[in-house]
Short mmCIF file of the C-alpha atoms (twelve columns), coordinates in Angstrom:
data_MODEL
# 
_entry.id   MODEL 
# 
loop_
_atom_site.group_PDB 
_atom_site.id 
_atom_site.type_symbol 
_atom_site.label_atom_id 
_atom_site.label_alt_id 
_atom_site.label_comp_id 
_atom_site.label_asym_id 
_atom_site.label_seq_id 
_atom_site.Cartn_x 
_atom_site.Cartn_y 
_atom_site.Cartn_z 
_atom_site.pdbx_PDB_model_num 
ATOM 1   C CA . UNK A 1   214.973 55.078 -32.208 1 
ATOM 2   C CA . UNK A 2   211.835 55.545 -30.304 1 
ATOM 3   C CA . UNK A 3   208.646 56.886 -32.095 1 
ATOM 4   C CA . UNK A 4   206.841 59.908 -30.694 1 
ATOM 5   C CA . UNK A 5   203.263 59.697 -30.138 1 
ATOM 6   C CA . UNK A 6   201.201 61.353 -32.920 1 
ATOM 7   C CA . UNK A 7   199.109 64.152 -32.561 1 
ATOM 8   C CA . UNK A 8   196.164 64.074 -35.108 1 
ATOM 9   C CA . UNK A 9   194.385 67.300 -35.589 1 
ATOM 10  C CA . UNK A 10  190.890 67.393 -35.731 1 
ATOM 11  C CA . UNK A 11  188.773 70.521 -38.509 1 
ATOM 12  C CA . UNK A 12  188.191 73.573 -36.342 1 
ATOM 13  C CA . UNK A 13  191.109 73.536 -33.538 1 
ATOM 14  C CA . UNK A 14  190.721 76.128 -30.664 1 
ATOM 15  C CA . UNK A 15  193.356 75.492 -28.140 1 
ATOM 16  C CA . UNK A 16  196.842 76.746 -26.855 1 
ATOM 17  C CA . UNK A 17  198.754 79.843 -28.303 1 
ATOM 18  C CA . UNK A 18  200.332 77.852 -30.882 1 
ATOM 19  C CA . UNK A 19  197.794 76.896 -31.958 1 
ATOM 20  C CA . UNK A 20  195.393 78.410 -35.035 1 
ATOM 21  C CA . UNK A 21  191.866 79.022 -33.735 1 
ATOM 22  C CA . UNK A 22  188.795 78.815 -36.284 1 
ATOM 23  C CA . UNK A 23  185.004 77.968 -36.144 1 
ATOM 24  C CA . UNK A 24  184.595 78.788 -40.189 1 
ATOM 25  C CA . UNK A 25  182.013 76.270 -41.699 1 
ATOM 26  C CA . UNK A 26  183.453 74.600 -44.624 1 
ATOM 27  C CA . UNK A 27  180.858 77.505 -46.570 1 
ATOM 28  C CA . UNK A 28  182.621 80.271 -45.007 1 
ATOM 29  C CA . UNK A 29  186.176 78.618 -45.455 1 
ATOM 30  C CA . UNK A 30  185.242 78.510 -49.218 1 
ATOM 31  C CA . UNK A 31  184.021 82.330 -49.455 1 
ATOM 32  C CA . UNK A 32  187.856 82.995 -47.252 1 
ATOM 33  C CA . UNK A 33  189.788 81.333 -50.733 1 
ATOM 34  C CA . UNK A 34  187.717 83.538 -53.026 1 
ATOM 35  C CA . UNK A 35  188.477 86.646 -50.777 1 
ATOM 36  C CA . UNK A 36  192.236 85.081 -50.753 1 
ATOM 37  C CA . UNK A 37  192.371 84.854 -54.431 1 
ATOM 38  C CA . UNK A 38  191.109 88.590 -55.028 1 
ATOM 39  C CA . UNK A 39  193.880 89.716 -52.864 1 
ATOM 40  C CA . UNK A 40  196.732 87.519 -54.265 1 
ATOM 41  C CA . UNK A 41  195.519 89.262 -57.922 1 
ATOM 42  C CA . UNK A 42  195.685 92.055 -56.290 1 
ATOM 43  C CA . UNK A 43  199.533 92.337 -54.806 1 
ATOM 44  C CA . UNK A 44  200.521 90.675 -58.174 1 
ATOM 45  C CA . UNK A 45  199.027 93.385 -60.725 1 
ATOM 46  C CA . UNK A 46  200.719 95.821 -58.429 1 
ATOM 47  C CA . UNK A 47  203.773 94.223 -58.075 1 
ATOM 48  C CA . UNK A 48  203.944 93.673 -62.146 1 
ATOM 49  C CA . UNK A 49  205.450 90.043 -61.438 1 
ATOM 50  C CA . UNK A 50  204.273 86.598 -60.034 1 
ATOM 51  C CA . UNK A 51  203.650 83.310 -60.478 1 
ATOM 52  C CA . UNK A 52  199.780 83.685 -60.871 1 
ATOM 53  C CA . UNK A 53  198.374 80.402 -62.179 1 
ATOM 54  C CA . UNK A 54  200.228 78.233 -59.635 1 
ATOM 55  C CA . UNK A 55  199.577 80.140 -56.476 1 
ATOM 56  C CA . UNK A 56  195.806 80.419 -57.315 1 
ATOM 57  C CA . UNK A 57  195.452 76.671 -57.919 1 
ATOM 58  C CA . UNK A 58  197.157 75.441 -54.429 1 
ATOM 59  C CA . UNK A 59  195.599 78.613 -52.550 1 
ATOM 60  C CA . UNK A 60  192.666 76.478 -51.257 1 
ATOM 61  C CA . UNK A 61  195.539 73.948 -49.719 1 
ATOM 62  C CA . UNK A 62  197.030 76.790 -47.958 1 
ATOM 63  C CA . UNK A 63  193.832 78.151 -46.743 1 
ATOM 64  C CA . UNK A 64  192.718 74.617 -45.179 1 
ATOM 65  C CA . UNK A 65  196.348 73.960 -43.936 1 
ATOM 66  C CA . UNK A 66  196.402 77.493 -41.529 1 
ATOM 67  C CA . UNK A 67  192.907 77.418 -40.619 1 
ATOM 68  C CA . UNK A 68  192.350 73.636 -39.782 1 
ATOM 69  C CA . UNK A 69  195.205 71.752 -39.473 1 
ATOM 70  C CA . UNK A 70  198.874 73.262 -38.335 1 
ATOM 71  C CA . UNK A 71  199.626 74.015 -34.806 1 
ATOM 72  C CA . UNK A 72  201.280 77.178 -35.553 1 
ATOM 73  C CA . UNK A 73  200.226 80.414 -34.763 1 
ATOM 74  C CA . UNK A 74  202.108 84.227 -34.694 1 
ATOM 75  C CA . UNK A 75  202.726 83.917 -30.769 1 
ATOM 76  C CA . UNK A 76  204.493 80.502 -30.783 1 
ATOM 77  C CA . UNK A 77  207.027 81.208 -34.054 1 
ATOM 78  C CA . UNK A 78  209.505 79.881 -32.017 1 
ATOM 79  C CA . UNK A 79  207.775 77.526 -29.762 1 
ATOM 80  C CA . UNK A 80  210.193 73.959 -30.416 1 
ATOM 81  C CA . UNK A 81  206.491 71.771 -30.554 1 
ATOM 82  C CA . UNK A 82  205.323 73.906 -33.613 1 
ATOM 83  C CA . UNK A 83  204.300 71.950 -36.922 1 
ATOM 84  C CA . UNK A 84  206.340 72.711 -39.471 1 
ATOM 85  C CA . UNK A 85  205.408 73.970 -43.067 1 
ATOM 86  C CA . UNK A 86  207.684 74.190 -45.542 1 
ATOM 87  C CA . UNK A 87  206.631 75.057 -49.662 1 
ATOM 88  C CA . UNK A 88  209.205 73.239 -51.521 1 
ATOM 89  C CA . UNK A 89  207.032 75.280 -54.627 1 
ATOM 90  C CA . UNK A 90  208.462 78.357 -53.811 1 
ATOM 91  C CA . UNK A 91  207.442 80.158 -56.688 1 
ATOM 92  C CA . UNK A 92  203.969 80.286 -55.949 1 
ATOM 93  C CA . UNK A 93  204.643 82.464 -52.755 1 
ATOM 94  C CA . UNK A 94  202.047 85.000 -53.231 1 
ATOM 95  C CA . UNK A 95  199.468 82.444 -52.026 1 
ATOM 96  C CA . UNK A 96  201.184 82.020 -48.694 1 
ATOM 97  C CA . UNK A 97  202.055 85.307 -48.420 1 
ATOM 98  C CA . UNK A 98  197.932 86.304 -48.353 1 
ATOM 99  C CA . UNK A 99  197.263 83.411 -46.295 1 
ATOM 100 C CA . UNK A 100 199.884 84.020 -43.601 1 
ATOM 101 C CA . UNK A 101 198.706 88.360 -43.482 1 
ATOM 102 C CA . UNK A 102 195.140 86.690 -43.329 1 
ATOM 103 C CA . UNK A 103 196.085 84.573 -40.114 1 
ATOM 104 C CA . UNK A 104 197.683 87.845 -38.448 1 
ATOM 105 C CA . UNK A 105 202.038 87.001 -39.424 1 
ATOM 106 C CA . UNK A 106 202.391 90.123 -40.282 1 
ATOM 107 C CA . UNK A 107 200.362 93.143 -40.824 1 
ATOM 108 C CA . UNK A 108 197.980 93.050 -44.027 1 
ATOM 109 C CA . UNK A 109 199.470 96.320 -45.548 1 
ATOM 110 C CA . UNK A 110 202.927 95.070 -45.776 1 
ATOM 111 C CA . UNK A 111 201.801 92.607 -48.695 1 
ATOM 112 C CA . UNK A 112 201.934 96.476 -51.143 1 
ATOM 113 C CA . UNK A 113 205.315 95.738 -51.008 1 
ATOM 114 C CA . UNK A 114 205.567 92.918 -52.918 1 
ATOM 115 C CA . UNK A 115 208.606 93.043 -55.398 1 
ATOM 116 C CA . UNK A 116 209.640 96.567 -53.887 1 
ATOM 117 C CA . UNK A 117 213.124 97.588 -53.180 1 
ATOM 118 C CA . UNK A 118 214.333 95.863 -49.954 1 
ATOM 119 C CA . UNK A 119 211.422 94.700 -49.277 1 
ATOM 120 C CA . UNK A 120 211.145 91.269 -47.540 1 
ATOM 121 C CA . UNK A 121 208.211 90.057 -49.494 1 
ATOM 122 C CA . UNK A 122 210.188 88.945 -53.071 1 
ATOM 123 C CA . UNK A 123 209.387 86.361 -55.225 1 
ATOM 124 C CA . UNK A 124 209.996 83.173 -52.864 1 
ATOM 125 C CA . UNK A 125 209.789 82.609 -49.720 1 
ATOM 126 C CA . UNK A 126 212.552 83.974 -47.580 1 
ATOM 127 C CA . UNK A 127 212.573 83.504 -43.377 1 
ATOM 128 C CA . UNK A 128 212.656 87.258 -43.437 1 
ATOM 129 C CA . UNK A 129 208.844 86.921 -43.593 1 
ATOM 130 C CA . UNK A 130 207.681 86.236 -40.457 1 
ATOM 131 C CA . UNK A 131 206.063 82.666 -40.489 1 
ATOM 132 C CA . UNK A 132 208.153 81.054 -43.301 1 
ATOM 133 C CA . UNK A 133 210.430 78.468 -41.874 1 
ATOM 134 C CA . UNK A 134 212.945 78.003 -45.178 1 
ATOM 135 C CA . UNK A 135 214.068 79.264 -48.030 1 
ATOM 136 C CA . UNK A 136 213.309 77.719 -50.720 1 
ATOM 137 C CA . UNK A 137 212.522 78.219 -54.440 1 
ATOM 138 C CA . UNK A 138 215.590 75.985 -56.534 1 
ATOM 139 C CA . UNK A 139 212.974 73.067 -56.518 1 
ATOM 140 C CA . UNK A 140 213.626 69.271 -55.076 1 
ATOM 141 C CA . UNK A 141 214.623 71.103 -51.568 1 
ATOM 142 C CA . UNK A 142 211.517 70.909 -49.693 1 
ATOM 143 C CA . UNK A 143 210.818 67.506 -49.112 1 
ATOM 144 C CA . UNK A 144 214.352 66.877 -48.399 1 
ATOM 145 C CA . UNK A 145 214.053 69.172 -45.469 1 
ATOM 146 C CA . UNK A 146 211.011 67.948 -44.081 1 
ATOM 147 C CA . UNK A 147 212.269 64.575 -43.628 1 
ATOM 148 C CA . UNK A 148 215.270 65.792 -41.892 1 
ATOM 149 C CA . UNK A 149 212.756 67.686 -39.782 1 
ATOM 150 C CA . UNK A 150 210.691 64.652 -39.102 1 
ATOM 151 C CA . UNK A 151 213.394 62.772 -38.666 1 
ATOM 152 C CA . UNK A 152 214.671 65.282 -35.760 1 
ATOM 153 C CA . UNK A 153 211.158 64.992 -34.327 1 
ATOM 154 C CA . UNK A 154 210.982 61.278 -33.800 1 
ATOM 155 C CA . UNK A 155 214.660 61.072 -32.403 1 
ATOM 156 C CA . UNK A 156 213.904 64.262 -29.428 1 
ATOM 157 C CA . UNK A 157 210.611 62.072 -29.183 1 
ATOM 158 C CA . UNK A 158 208.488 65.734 -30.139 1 
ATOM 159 C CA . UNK A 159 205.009 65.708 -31.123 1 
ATOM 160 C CA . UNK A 160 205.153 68.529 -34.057 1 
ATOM 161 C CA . UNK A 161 203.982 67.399 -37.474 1 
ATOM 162 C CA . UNK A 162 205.630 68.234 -40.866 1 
ATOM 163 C CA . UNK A 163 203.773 69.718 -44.074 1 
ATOM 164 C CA . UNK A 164 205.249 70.440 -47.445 1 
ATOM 165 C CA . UNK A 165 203.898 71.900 -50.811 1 
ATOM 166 C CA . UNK A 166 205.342 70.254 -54.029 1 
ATOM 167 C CA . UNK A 167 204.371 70.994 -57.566 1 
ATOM 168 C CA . UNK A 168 203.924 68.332 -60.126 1 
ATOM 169 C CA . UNK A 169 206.367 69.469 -62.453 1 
ATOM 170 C CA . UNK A 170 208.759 69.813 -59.476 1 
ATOM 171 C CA . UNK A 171 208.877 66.138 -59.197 1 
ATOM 172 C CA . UNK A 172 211.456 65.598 -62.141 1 
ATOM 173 C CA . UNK A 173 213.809 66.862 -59.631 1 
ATOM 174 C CA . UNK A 174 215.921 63.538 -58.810 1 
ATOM 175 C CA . UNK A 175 215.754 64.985 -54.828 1 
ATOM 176 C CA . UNK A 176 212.499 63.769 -54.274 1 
ATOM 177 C CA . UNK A 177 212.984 60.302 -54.961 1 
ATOM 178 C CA . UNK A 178 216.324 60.442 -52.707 1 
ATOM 179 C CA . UNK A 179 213.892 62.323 -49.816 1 
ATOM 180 C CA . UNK A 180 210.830 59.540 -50.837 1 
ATOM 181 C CA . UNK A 181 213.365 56.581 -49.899 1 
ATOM 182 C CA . UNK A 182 214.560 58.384 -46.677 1 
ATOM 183 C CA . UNK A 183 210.910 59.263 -45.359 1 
ATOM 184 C CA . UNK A 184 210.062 55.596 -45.952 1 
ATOM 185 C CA . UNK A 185 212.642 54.020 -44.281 1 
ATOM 186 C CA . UNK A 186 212.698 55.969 -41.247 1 
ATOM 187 C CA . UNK A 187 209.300 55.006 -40.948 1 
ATOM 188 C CA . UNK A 188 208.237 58.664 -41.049 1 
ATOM 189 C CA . UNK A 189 205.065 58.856 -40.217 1 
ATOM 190 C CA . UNK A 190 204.741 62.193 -38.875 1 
ATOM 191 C CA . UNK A 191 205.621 63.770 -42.546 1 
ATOM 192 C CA . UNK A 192 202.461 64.552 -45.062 1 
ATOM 193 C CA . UNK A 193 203.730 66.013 -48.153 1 
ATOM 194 C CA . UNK A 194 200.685 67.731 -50.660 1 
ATOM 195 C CA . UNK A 195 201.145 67.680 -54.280 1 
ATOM 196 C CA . UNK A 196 199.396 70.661 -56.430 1 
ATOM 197 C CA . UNK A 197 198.530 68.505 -59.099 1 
ATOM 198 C CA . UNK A 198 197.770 70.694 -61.644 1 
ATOM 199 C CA . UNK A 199 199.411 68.609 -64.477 1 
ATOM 200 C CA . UNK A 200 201.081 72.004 -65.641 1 
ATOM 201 C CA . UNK A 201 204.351 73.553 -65.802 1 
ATOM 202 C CA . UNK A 202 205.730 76.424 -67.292 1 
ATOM 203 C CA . UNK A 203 206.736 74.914 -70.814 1 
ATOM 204 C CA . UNK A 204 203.597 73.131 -71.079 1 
ATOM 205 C CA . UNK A 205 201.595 69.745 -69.569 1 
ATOM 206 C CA . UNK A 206 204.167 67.701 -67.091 1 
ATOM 207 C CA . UNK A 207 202.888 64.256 -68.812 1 
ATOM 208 C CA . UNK A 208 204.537 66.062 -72.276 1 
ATOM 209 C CA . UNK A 209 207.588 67.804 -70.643 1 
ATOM 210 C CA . UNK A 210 208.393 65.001 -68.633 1 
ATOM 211 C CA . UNK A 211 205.598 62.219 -67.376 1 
ATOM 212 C CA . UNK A 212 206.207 61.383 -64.121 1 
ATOM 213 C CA . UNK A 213 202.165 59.241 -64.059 1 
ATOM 214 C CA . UNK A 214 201.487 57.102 -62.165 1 
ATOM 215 C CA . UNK A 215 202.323 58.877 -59.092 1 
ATOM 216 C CA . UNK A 216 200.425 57.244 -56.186 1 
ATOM 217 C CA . UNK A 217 201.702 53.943 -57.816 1 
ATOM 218 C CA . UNK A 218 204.908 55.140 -58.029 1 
ATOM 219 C CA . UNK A 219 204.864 56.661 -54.019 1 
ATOM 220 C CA . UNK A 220 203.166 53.307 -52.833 1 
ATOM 221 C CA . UNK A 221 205.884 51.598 -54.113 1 
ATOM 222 C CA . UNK A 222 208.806 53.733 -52.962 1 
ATOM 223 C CA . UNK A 223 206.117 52.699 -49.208 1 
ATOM 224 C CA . UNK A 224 204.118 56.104 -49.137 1 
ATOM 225 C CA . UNK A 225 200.163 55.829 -48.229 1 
ATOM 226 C CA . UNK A 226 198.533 57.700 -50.672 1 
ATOM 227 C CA . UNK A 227 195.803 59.574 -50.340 1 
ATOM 228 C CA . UNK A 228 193.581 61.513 -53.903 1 
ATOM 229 C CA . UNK A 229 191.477 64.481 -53.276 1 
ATOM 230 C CA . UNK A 230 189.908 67.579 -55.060 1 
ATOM 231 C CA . UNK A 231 192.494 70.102 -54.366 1 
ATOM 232 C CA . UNK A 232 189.460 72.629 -54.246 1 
ATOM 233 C CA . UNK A 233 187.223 71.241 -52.135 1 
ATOM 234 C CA . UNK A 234 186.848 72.000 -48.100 1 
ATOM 235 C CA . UNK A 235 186.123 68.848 -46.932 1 
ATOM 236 C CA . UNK A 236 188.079 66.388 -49.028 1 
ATOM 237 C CA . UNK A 237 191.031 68.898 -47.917 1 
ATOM 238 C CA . UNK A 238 190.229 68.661 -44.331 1 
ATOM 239 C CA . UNK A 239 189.452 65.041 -44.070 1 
ATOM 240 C CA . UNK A 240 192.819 64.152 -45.897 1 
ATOM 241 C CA . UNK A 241 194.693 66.261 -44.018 1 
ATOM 242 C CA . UNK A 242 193.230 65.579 -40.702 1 
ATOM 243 C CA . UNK A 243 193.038 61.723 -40.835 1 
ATOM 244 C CA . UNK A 244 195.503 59.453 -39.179 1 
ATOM 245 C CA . UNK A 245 198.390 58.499 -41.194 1 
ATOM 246 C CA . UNK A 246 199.229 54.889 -41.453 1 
ATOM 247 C CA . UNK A 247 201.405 53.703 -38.688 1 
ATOM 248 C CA . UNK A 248 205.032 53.836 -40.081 1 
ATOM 249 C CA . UNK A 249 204.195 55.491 -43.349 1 
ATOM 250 C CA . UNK A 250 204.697 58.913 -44.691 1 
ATOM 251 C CA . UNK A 251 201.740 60.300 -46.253 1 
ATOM 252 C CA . UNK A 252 201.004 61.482 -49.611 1 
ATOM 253 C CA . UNK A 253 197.690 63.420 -50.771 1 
ATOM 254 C CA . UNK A 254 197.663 64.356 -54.668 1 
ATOM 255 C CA . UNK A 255 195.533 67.362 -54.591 1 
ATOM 256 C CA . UNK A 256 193.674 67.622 -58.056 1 
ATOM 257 C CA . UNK A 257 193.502 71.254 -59.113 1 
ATOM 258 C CA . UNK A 258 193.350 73.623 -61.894 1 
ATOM 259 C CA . UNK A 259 195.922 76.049 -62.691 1 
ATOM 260 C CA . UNK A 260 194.849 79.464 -62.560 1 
ATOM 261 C CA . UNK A 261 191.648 78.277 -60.756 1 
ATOM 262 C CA . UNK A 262 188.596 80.839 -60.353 1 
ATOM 263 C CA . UNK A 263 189.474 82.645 -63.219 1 
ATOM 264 C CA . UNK A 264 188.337 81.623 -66.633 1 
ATOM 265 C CA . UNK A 265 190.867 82.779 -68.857 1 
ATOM 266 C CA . UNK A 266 193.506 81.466 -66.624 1 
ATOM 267 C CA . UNK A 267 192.482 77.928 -65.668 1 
ATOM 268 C CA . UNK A 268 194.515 75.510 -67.353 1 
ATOM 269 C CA . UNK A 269 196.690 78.246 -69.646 1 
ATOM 270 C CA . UNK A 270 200.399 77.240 -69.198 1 
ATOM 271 C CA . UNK A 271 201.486 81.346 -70.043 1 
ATOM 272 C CA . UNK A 272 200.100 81.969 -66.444 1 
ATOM 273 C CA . UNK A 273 202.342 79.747 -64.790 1 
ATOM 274 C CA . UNK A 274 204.411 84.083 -64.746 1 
ATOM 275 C CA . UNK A 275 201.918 85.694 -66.070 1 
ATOM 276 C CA . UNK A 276 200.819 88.924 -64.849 1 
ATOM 277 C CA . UNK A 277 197.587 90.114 -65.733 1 
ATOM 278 C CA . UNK A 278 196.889 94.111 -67.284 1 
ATOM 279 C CA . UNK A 279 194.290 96.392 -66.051 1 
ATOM 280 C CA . UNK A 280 191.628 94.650 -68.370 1 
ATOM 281 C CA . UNK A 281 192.042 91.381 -67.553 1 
ATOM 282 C CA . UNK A 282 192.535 92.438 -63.860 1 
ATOM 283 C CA . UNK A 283 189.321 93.327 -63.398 1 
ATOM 284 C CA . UNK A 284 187.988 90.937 -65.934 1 
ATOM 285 C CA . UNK A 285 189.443 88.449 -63.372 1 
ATOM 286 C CA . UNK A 286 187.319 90.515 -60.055 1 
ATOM 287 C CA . UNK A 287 184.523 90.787 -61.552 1 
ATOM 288 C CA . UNK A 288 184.372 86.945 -62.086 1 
ATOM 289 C CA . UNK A 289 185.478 86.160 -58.276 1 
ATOM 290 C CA . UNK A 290 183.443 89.293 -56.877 1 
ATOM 291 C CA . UNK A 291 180.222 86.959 -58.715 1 
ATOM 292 C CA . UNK A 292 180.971 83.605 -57.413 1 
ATOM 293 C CA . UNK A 293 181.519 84.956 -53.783 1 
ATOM 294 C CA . UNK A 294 178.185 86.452 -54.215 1 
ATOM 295 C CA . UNK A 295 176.657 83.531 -55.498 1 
ATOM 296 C CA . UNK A 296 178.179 81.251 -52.741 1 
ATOM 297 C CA . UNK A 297 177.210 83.679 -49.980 1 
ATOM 298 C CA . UNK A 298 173.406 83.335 -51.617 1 
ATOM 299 C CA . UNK A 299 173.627 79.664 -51.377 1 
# 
């Protein structure tokens, strides 16, 4: 089997029409996740259903992934050297769902419909949504895919790159470990999978439900390179995401986070794994992102 070449992608891309253009500063990427996480509140308190505490703690992923790092773009959906994303969490949709609108997918407006009678925006992602490569939502599929996807890359010799979203608690699902194996042994190093590691699930903490620590031991071993970051920070994002991955290996980067992150009655609370704030605590929840965007814009 030959190996493609590798294409590494540097913070800030401009380039070719499938490719995402952005000069944001890692200041102004920061102040684009707060704006991100007002809007996914939104859609969700007017949809009356969501998986809130997830989708808020992976959003600043999402937001590095589209703006930095994927050669993908709305005019080259169907361009064969495309990366590929796929969110094996499929319950927190709502975050890419505000991200894609944000990056032009789809027009802004048709994120009201969230939840709404035929509408194509329901509560996992569906390839009826412009930009969303997969179904998925029963959990352990993702990864699976993307090595099959990888794999299909290195055997047409294509230079596209593979992304995937898991969820901690997702990793009980015996598919991963099957999908871990695989990605190893066919060397595939064009596959970077991202855990949101916010070490809760919706009964509780995963290392109670079902402890599945040490997990960059446990993904060396299996012959992953492992990479630990701050889920919420810019640059530890983009400088994981945007290094080389080690020749033959597959990469994993644990993303630290906090469920429910930028709102204080959220973070860490395993009810808002579905929970779906009232009008209080919705604008309990604005007022508290509408002050750290203004104190962020201040410097």
């Amino acid at each position: 089997m030959s190996i493609a070449t590798l294409r590494i992608p540097g913070p800030n891309l401009v380039g070719t029409s499938n490719t995402m253009t952005t000069n944001l500063s890692d200041e102004e990427l920061a102040l684009k996740s707060i704006r991100l996480r007002k809007r996914l509140l939104e859609i969700i308190f007017h949809a009356g259903a969501g998986h809130t505490g997830g989708s808020l703690s992976c959003l600043d992923i999402l937001n590095v992934l589209y703006s930095r790092i994927l050669r993908v773009s709305p005019r080259g959906l169907n361009d064969s050297n495309r990366d590929r994303y796929i969110q094996s969490k499929g319950h927190s949709v709502e975050a890419l769902y505000v991200v894609l609108a944000e990056h032009g997918f789809f027009p802004e407006s048709e994120l009201e419909t969230l939840g709404r009678y035929r509408s194509a925006f329901v509560g996992h992602p569906t390839r009826k949504v412009p930009g969303i490569e997969m179904n998925t939502g029963a959990l352990g599929h993702g990864l699976p895919i993307c090595v099959g996807l990888a794999l299909a890359a290195k055997m047409d010799e294509a230079g596209y790159r593979v992304f995937t979203l898991l969820g901690d608690g997702e990793l009980a699902e015996g598919s991963n470990w099957e999908a871990a194996m695989a990605a190893a042994h066919y060397k595939l190093d064009n596959l970077t999978a991202i855990l949101d590691h916010n070490s809760l699930q919706i009964t509780g903490p995963t290392r109670e439900v079902c402890c599945n620590e040490p997990l960059d031991e446990k993904f060396r071993a299996f012959g992953w390179s492992v990479r630990t970051v701050n889920g919420h920070s810019i640059p530890e994002l983009t400088r994981a995401l945007s290094t080389a991955p080690e020749p033959g290996k597959p990469t994993l980067i644990i993303a630290n986070t906090i469920k429910g992150r930028g709102v204080s009655f959220m973070e860490n609370i395993a009810k808002w794994h579905h929970g779906v704030p009232n009008e209080s605590e919705f604008k309990q929840a604005l007022g508290e992102l509408d002050a750290a965007e203004s104190a962020l814009a201040a410097g």
